[in-house]
C-alpha angles and dihedrals in degrees: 000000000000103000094201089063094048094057107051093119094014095097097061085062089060099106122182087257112029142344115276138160152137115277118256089006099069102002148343133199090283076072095050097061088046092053085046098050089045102046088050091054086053087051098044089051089053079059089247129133121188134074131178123201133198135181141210125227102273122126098240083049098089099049090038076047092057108035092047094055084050085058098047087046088057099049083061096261130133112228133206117220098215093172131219102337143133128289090247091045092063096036089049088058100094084067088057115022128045097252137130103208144010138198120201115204120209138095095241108226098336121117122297096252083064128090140157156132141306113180134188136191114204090334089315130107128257110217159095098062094002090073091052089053090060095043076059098045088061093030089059106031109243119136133144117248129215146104115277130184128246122210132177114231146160142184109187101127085057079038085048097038091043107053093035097057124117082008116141109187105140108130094027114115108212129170112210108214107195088169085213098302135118087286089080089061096045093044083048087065100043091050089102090061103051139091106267078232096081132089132217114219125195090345085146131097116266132191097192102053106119091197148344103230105138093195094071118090100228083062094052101042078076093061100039085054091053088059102053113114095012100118111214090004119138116186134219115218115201120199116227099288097030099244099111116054128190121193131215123207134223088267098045107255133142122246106219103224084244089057088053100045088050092055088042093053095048091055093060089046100061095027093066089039082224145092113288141184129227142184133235139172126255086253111057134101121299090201096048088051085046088054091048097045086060094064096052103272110131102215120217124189125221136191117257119283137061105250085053094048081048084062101036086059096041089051092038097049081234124175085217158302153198152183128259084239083080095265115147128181115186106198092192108063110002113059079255075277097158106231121174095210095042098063094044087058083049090055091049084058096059095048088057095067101038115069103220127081120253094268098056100043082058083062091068102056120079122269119244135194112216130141113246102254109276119214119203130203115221098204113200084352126094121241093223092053098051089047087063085040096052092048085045091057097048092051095060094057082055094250118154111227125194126229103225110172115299087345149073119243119190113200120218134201084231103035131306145256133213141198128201129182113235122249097210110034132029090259130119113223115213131192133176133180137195143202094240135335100294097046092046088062091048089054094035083056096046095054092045099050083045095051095037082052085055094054104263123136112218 
């Protein structure tokens, strides 16, 4: 196989954080051999040996599944089946199994024509710069060759026992949403350790499903439905691979991941009875983090991404932190793996021992007014050009824009607004906030005329 004719379109699936594409469009499974073969080689020249390997439920997964691990097995490397699991499941096992390395496939939340590649190195990710250094590796042709062995293993009785540990959850009423995704097989095998209570939703499999992105409401509509007529009931939403988590209230209502990250944080807060440190993405809401600041909790902001947040807690000495997206990394007592269902078992926790339901304890927490994170499609355009063209065209009308991380933040007198190119579509994601309800319509309006003046369409 000739890789320079096999990655005409590839390295537009290269993503700051993993590899991810539409099939046929950026890569195929001619691709996937090639990252195998090169990741192994990566892994062969660290003096390491073992890779495990887990898939979500698409239907490309099984084939990328197979021909990556050919790939792995031809760079010299053994390789551990793990199945069809969950993305925390294979980067937690190191901790199990007796393995250097894992790779995740699946293309998160993002439609079903997409795939694509999480990697970890000892628990950690493998990324940035790591993931250029693959795309060279098969650019230029040097790979290690060798034989390796391939094994089938899993660990989810030491998975079940672990993350169920110290967790009191009896009386609680809870509806598990997998929307289809491999949460379904991961809560299938949970069933035996939860209350009888609870309730699996769309655990099974589903050709039809589009995508698995449990921040859209259509998604969600799903979940809210489930809920009618179950009295005292709250409801968990997983993404395609189980590692973002939304959660729905008694009076179905949707927790911003911003809402959830400040109650968490609280929580930690009052629970150590000391000063703590928590991280937050570069979207979420200035006045939650203000809210937050005023209990004790030192706020640090991260680029967007998980394995970014992951670094943010570990430098920071940080309890723990999140994206409004529904990502959550405990640093205490989880490897800052972040596990959907794990951090809904940490929220009911936390209602155990607080003597309101869901929706009242939201109560309690500020309102905000921020706009739900908009993702525009660009269309023929691409998202980094109308990035430069949207900062261009604040800059005429003499508005100061401020670099955050890998976006632009405009600062109003009344609130801001901020824009971000994906890393894993062609879309552009949007969010604005407000100081209360009239000047978050001031500032919602301002970013909506600005962006419409640039060519997208809202």
């Amino acid at each position: 196989m000739d890789p320079i004719n096999t990655i005409v379109n590839f390295k537009h699936a290269i993503g700051d954080y993993d590899i991810r594409g539409c099939i046929g469009d950026d890569f195929g499974p001619d691709q996937a051999y090639l990252i195998g073969l090169s990741f192994g080689s990566i892994i062969q020249c660290q003096g390491l040996k073992t890779v495990a390997v887990g898939y979500d439920r698409r239907s490309s997964s099984v084939e990328f599944h197979e021909k990556y691990i050919e790939g792995l097995l031809e760079s010299g490397v053994d390789v551990v089946s793990l199945g069809r699991v969950s993305t925390a499941y294979t980067a937690l096992s190191y901790k199990f199994l007796e393995i250097d390395a894992s790779t995740m496939i699946t293309a998160s939340h993002n439609p079903i024509k997409y795939n694509g590649f999480k990697f970890y190195i000892k628990g950690r990710n493998f990324y940035g710069q790591d993931l250029i250094g693959l795309y060279d590796r098969i650019k230029n042709n040097t790979f290690s060759k060798g034989k390796g062995k391939r094994s089938y293993q899993n660990f989810m009785t030491e998975y079940s026992h672990y993350i169920f540990q110290n967790m009191d959850i009896e009386n609680t009423n809870v509806i598990w949403d997998a929307g289809h995704g491999v949460a379904g097989d991961m809560l299938n095998h949970l069933r035996k350790y939860l209350p009888s209570s609870h309730i699996l939703f769309r655990t099974e499999e589903n050709a039809q499903v589009k995508d698995f992105d449990n921040t859209k409401i259509d998604f969600l509509n799903h979940t809210c439905k489930a809920l009618r007529n179950k009295e005292n009931y709250i409801a968990f939403a997983f993404d395609g691979d189980a590692d973002r988590m939304v959660v729905v209230d008694e009076n179905q209502k949707i927790w911003s991941g911003d809402e959830l990250l400040s109650l968490f944080s609280i929580i930690a807060r009052i629970t150590q009875n000391r000063e703590i440190t928590t991280v937050w993405d570069s979207k979420s809401s200035k006045a939650l983090m203000s809210w937050a600041e005023k209990f004790g909790i030192n706020t640090v902001l991260s680029k967007t991404g998980h394995c970014y947040v992951i670094n943010a807690i570990r430098k920071n000495n940080a309890e723990l932190g999140g994206e409004i997206s529904g990502h959550y990394m405990f640093r205490d007592s989880f490897f800052c793996a972040d596990d959907g269902i794990y951090s809904a078992l940490r929220l009911l926790q936390i209602m155990k021992c607080i003597p309101y339901r869901l929706c009242d304890i939201r109560n309690i927490i500020p309102k905000i007014w921020t706009s739900k994170p908009l993702r525009i499609n660009c269309g023929d355009l691409n998202k980094y050009d109308v990035m430069e063209f949207i900062k261009e065209s604040l800059s005429r009308s003499n508005i100061v824009t401020e670099k955050v991380h890998d976006s632009i933040l405009i600062n109003h007198h009344n609130g801001w607004w901020l824009v971000r190119a994906s890393q894993t579509e062609n879309v552009i994601s949007a969010r604005c906030e407000g100081w209360n309800e009239e000047s978050y319509e001031e500032v919602k309006n301002f970013m909506e005329v600005t962006l419409s003046a640039c060519g997208l369409s809202l």
